[in-house]
C-alpha positions in Angstrom: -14.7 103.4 65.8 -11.8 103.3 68.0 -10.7 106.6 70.4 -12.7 107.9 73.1 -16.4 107.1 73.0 -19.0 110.2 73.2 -21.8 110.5 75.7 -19.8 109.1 78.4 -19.5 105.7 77.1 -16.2 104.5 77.9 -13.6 106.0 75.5 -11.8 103.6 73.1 -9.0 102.9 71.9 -10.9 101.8 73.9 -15.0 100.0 73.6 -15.8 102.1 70.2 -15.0 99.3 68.8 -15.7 96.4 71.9 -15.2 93.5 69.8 -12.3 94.6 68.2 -9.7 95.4 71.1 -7.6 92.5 70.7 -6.9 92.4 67.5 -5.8 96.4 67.8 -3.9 95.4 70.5 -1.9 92.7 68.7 -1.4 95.4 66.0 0.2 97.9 68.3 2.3 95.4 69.9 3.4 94.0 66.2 5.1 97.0 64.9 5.5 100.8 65.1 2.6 101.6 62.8 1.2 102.1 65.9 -2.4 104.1 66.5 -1.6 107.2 67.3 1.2 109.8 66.2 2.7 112.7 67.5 2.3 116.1 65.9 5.9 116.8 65.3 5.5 118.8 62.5 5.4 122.9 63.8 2.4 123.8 61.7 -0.3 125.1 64.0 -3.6 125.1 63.8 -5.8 128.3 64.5 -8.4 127.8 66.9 -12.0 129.0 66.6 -12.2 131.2 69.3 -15.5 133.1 70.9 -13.0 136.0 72.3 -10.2 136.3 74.2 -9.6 137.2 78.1 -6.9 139.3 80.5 -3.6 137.5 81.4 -4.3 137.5 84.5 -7.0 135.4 86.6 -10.2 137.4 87.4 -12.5 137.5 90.2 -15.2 135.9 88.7 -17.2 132.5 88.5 -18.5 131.0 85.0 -20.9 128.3 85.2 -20.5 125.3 82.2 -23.1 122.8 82.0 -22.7 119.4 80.4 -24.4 115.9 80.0 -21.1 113.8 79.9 -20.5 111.9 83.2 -17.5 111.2 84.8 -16.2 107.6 85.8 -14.0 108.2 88.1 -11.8 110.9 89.1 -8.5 108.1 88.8 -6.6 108.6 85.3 -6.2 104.3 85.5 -9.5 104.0 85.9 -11.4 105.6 83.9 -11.2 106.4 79.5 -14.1 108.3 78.6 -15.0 111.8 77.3 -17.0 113.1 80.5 -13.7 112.1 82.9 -10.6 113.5 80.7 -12.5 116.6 80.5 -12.2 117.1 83.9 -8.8 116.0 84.7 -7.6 118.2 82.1 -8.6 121.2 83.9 -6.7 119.7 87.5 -3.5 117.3 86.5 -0.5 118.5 84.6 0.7 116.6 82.0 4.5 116.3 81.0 3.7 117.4 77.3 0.1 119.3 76.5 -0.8 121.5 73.7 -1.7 125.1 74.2 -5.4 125.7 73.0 -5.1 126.9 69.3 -2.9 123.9 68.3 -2.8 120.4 67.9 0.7 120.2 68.5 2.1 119.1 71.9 5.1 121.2 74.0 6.2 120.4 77.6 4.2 121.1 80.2 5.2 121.2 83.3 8.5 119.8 82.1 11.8 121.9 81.1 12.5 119.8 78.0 11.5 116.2 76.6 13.7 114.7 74.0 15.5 111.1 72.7 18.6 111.2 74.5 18.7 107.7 72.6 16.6 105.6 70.1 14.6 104.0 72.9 15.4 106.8 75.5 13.0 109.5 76.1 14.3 111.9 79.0 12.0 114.7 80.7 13.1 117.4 82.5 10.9 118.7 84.9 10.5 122.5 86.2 11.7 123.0 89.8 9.6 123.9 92.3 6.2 122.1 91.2 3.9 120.9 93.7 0.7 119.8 94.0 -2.1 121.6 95.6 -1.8 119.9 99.1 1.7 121.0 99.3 3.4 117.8 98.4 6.7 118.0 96.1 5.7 117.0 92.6 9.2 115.3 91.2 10.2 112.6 89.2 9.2 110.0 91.5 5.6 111.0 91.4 5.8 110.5 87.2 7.3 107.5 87.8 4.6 106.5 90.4 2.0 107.7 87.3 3.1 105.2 84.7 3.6 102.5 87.0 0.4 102.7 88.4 -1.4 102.6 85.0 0.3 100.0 84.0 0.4 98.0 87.3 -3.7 98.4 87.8 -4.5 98.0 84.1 -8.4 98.5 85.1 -10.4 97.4 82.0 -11.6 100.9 81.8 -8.8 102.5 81.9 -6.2 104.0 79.2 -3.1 101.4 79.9 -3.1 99.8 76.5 -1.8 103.0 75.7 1.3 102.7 77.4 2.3 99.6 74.6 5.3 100.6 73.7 7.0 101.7 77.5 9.3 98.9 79.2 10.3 100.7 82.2 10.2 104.4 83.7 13.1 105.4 85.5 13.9 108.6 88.5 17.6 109.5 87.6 16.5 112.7 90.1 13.9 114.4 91.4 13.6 116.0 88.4 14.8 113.8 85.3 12.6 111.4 84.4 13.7 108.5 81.6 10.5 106.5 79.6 12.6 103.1 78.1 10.8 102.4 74.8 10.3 99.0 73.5 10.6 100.3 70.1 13.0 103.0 68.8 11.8 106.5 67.2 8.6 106.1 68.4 7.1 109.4 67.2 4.0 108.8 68.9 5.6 108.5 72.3 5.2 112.7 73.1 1.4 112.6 72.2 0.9 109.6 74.7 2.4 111.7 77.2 -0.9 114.4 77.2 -2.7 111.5 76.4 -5.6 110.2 78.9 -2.5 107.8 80.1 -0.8 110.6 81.2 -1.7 112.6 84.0 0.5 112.9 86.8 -0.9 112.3 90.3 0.5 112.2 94.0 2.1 109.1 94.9 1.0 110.2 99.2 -2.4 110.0 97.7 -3.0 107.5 95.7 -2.7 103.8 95.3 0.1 102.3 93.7 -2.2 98.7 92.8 -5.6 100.3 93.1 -8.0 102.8 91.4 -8.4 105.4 94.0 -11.6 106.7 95.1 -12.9 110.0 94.2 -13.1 111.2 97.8 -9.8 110.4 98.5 -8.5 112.4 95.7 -10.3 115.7 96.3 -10.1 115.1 100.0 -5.9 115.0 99.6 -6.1 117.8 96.9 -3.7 115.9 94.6 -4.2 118.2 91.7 -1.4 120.2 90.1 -3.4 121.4 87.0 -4.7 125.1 86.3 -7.4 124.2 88.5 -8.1 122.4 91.8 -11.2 120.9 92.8 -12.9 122.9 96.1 -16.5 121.1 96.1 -17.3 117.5 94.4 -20.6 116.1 94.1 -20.5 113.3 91.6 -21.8 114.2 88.4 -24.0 116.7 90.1 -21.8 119.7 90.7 -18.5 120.4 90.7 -16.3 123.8 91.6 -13.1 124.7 90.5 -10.5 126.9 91.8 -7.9 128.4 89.9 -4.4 127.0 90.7 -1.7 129.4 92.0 0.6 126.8 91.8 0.6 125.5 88.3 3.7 126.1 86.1 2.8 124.5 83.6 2.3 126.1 79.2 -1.3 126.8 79.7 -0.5 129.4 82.3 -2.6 131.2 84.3 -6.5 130.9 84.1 -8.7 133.5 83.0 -11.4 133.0 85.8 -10.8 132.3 89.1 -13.7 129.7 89.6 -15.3 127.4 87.3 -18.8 125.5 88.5 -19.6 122.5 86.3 -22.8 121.2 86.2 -24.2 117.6 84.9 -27.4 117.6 83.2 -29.5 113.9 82.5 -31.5 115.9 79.8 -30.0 117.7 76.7 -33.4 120.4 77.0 -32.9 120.9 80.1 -29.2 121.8 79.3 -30.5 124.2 76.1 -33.1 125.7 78.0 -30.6 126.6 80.6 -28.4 128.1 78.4 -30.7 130.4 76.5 -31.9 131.6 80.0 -28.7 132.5 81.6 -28.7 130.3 84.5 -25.6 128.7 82.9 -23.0 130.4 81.1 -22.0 128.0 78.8 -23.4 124.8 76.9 -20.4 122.2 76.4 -21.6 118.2 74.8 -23.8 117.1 74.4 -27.0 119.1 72.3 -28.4 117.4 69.5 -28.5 118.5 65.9 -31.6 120.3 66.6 -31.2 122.3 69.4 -27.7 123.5 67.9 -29.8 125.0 65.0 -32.3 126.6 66.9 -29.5 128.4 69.3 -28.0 129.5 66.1 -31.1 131.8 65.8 -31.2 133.0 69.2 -29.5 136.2 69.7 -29.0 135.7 73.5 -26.2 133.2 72.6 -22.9 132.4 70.7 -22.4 129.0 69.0 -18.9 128.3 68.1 -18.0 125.3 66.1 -14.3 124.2 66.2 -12.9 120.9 64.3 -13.5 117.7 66.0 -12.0 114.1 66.0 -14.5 112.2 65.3 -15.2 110.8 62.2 -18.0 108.6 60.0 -17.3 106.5 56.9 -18.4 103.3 54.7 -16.4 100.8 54.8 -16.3 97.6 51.9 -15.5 94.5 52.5 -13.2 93.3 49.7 -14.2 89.9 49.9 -18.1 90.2 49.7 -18.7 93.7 48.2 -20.1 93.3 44.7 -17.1 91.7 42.2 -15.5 91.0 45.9 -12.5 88.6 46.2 -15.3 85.7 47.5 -18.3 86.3 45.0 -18.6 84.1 41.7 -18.3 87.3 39.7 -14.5 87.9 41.4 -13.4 91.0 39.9 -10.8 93.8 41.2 -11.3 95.8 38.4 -15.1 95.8 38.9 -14.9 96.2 42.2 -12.5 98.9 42.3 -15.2 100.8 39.9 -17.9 100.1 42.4 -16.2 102.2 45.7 -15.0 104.4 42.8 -19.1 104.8 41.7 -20.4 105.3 45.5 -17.7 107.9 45.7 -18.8 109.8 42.7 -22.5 109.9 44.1 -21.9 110.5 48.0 -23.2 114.2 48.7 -21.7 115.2 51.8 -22.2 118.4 52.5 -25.9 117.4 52.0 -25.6 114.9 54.8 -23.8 117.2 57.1 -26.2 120.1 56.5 -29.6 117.8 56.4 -29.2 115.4 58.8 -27.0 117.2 61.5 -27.5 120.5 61.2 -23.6 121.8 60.3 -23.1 119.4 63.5 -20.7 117.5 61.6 -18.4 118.6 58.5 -18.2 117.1 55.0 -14.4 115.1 55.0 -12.6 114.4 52.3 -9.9 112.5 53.3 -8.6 110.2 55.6 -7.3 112.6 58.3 -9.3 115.0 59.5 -9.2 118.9 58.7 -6.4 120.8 61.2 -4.4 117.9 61.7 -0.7 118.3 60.8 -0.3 116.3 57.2 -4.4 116.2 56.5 -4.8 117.0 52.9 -8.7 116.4 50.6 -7.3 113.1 48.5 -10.8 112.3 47.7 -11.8 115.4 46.6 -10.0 116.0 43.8 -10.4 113.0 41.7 -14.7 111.6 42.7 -17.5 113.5 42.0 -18.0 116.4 40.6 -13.8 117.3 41.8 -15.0 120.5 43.6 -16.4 117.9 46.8 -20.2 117.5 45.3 -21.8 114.5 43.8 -21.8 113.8 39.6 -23.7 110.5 38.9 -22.0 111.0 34.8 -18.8 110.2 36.9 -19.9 107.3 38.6 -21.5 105.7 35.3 -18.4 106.3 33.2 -16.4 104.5 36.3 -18.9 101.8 35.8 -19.2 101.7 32.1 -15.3 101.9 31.2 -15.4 98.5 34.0 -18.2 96.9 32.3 -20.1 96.5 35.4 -23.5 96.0 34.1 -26.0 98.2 35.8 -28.3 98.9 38.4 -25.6 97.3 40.5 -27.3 96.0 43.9 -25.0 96.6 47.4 -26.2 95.5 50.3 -25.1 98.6 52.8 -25.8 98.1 56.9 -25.7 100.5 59.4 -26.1 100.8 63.3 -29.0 102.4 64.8 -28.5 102.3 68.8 -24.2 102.8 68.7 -23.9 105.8 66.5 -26.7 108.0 67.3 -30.1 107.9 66.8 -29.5 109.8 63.1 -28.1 106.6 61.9 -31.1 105.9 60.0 -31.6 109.3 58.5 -27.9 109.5 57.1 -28.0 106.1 55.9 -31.4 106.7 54.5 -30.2 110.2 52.3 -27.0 107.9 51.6 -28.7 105.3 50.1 -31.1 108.0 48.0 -27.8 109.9 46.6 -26.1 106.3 45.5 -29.5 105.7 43.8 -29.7 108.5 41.9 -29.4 107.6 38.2 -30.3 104.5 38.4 -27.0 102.7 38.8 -27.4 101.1 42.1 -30.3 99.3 43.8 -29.2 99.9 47.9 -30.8 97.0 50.1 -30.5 99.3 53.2 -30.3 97.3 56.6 -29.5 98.0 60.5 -28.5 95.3 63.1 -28.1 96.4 67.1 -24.5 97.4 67.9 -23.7 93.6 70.0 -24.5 91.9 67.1 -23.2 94.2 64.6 -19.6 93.9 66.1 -19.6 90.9 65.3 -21.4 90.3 62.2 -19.4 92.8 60.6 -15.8 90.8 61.2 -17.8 88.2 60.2 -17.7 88.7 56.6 -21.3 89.4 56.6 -21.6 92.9 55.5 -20.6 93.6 52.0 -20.6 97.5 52.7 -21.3 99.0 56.3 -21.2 102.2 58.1 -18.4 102.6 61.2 -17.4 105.4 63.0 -13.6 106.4 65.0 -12.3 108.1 68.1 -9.3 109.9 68.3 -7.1 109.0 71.6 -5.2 112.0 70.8 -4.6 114.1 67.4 -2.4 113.1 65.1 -2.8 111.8 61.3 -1.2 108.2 62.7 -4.4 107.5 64.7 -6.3 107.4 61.6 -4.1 105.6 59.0 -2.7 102.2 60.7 -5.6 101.5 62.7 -7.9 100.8 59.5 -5.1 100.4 56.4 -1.9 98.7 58.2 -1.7 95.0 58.1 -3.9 92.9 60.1 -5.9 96.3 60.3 -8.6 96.1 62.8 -11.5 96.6 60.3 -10.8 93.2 58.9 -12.0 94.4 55.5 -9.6 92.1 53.5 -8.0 95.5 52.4 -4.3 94.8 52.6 -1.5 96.8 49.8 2.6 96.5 50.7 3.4 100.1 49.8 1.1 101.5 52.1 2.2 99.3 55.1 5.4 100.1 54.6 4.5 103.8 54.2 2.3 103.4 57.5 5.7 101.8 59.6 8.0 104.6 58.2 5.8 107.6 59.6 5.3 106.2 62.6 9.2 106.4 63.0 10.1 109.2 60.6 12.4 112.0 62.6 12.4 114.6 60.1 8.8 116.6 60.4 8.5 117.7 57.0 9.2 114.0 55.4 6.6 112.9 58.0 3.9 115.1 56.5 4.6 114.2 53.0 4.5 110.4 53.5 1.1 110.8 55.4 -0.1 112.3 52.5 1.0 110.5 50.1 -0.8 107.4 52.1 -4.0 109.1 51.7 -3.2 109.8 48.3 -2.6 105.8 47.4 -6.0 104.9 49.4 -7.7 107.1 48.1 -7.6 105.8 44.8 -8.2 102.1 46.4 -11.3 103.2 48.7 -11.2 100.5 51.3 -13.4 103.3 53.2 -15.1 106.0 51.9 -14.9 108.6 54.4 -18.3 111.2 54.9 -18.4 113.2 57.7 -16.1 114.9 60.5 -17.6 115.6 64.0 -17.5 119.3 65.1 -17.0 120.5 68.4 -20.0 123.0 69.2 -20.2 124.8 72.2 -22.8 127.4 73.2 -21.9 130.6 75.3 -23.7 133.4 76.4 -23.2 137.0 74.6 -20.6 138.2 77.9 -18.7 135.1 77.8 -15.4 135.0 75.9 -12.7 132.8 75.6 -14.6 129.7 73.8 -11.7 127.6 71.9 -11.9 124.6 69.8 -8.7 123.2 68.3 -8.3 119.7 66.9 -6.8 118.8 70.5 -10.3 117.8 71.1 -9.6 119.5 74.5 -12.4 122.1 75.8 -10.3 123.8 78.6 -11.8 126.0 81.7 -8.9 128.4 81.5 -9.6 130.1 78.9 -13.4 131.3 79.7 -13.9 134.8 81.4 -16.8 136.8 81.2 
């Protein structure tokens, strides 16, 4: 539920989760198992890519088309989907990932490293600018983190600055971030995080969001791209940037025009006609089956960051903590049960189309230290359903049988398939015989609340990454004082969850981050169901399409 929100609704860490900021926030400020990691470890993931393009920038315009909205233009004031996707094609960043990996580099800086346990010094390149001619140094990074932290709009992305004290200029080019807490390993993904962008102190406001005019009037980019025509959430047109130095390098197409749709038929019809050359969030499950068949376009589907998941509430769920029939044994064979019957790839495929990929773990496929935990030891142990499984689970309990769960799920916050998933979910725990499912929804304002609330035994929740990496998906729901509130609460993986935040050595990192998915695994606080994918559709002369699990859809690459 936390991360960035889709659709344009504001991205969490962010209002996924509305109800539940606080109690993250105490979380993050409590210790290092922090929400959010850095992908130290070099294993890269390869990108699904639509085709490649020259090295250098061509001639040519591509037109993308989109129903996302921007906020605001201002990295502090604004943390949703529609308005990171832009900046990332027009700020730098001090560390980014090249597309193809989830792994973050320096940017537009030289090097980035601890020079001390709560010391992390940047480097920048020499000779950076912005696109307005102004000197980009360390003063203007400086300025950036200030700023954010100064403003703290309540739709911006400061609470992910938690763990910085102070930023210090040694020079105009050496830039050192004091840390609150030492080894924070999560400290280089923050910095291509939607925190992160650098911007021109001679434009904007040190104690205020900046207005969008302001910024494309003063030209404060320093991206791959600059912004040479603005018409909010209209039209925009992008330039390629002869002054960016930064690891993407050079774009592939010289201008990019991005336009907003209100209607995702519009945007399909569009596509499939040509008048746009590509199709980038948000078409529904439907239409991205029905382009499948049209040989006019491309779909490609890359890994995405979001994910879907029950979650059980250890005090109420059937044999709970709470209920007269107190049980963990029983209760343990219940999750265990659910998790024997749950058919994901039926989900994926009949409610959303391929839209969204079975998961089997905790961390999502293409993140450094994801393994399938789950799908080894439920079901039929090759990922499918086996309802033998889930009886001998409940049998070898003694948990007399048809057990009745009471499972709720939101039909206005999640998408409007809610009710079909939960519907096909509640049909596969059925089967056999050994559950009885009272299926419920509540409205998403009440449902936030209801749900820490103790009221819902077993209920359907959803997450946004803030950036990628395995952290973001372990100490935000299984730390302690988690923000799920599930009652769900085991030493060993605490302790597991504080040391990976922290560890140095890359390879140790991975194997502790499995080995946490391993332990809850077999203890099913959550059953996880589905991971999103990232579709984009492209006409047949457009290369360059890639989707990595940096959940970043970048201009550069696209030429035709």
């Amino acid at each position: 539920m936390h991360g960035r929100a889709i659709q344009g609704a504001p991205l969490c860490s962010l209002r996924e989760r509305q109800t539940d900021m606080t109690s993250a926030s105490r979380i993050r400020k409590r210790s290092l198992a922090v929400l959010g990691g850095t992908a130290i470890a070099a294993l890269a993931l390869a990108g699904c890519s639509a085709g490649g393009g020259s090295n250098t920038t061509a001639a040519t315009t591509v037109t993308v088309g989109t129903t996302d909205k921007v906020t605001t233009l201002d990295p502090a004031g604004s943390y949703d989907n529609g308005s990171f996707a832009l900046m990332n094609q027009v700020y730098p960043f001090l560390m980014n990932s090249k597309p193809g990996t989830s792994d973050v580099e320096p940017d537009i800086a030289a090097s980035a490293k601890f020079t001390s346990p709560t010391e992390y010094t940047v480097v920048l390149k020499k000779g950076l600018t912005f696109a307005n001619g102004d000197k980009l140094t360390a003063s203007d990074v400086k300025f950036s983190f200030d700023r954010q932290l100064k403003i703290a709009d309540q739709n911006g992305p400061s609470t992910l600055l938690y763990n910085l004290d102070s930023t210090e200029a040694k020079d105009d080019t050496t830039v050192v971030f004091k840390l609150k807490a030492a080894n924070d390993q999560v400290w280089p993904q923050i910095l291509s995080s939607p925190a992160a962008p650098i911007v021109d102190e001679q434009v904007f406001s040190a104690d205020k969001v900046t207005t969008d005019d302001e910024i494309v009037k003063g030209k404060a980019f320093a991206g791959q791209y600059t912004i040479s025509s603005y018409k909010f959430n209209q039209l925009v047109q992008f330039k390629a940037n002869p002054k960016y130095q930064g690891v993407l390098g050079a774009p592939k197409t010289a201008t990019i025009n991005l336009k907003y749709y209100t209607d995702q038929s519009n945007l399909k019809l569009d596509v499939q006609k040509g008048d746009i050359d590509v199709a980038a969030r948000s078409l529904s499950a439907t239409d991205v089956e029905s382009l499948q068949k049209d040989s006019k376009v491309k779909v490609t589907t890359g890994p995405g960051g979001e994910i879907r998941y029950i979650v059980f509430n250890f005090n109420t769920q059937p044999y709970g903590a709470t209920t007269p029939e107190a049980s963990p044994a029983k209760a343990l064979a219940v999750r265990q049960a659910v998790a024997d019957l749950v058919d994901r790839d039926a989900i994926a495929k009949q409610v959303y189309k391929g839209t969204y990929l079975p998961l089997y773990s905790y961390v999502p496929a293409g993140l450094t230290g994801a393994n399938t935990a789950l799908k080894g030891i439920y079901g039929d142990k090759k990922g499918g359903p086996d309802a033998d499984a889930a009886k001998a689970a409940l049998t070898a309990a003694g948990v007399t049988t048809p057990v009745s769960l009471n499972l709720q799920y939101n039909p206005d916050h999640y998408g409007a398939s809610s009710g079909d998933e939960y519907a096909l979910v509640k049909s596969q725990v059925e089967a056999g015989g050994l559950f009885k499912v009272n299926l419920q929804s509540t409205e998403w304002v009440q449902y936030s609340k209801d749900r820490v609330a103790d009221l819902y035994p077993a209920y359907q929740l959803g997450w946004f990454p803030d950036y990628s990496d395995a952290d973001n998906y372990l100490s935000p729901f299984f730390a302690e004082g988690n923000f799920l509130g599930n009652h769900y609460a085991d030493p060993e993986v605490d302790a597991l969850i504080k040391q990976q935040a922290v560890e140095t050595d890359a390879a140790k990192r991975v194997t502790e981050i499995q080995d946490i998915q391993d332990k809850v695994a077999a203890q099913l606080s959550t059953i996880p169901l589905l991971q999103g994918a990232q579709v984009v559709v492209a006409g047949k002369t457009v290369k360059g399409v890639t989707l990595d699990a940096s959940f970043k859809f970048r201009f550069g690459t696209l030429s035709k």
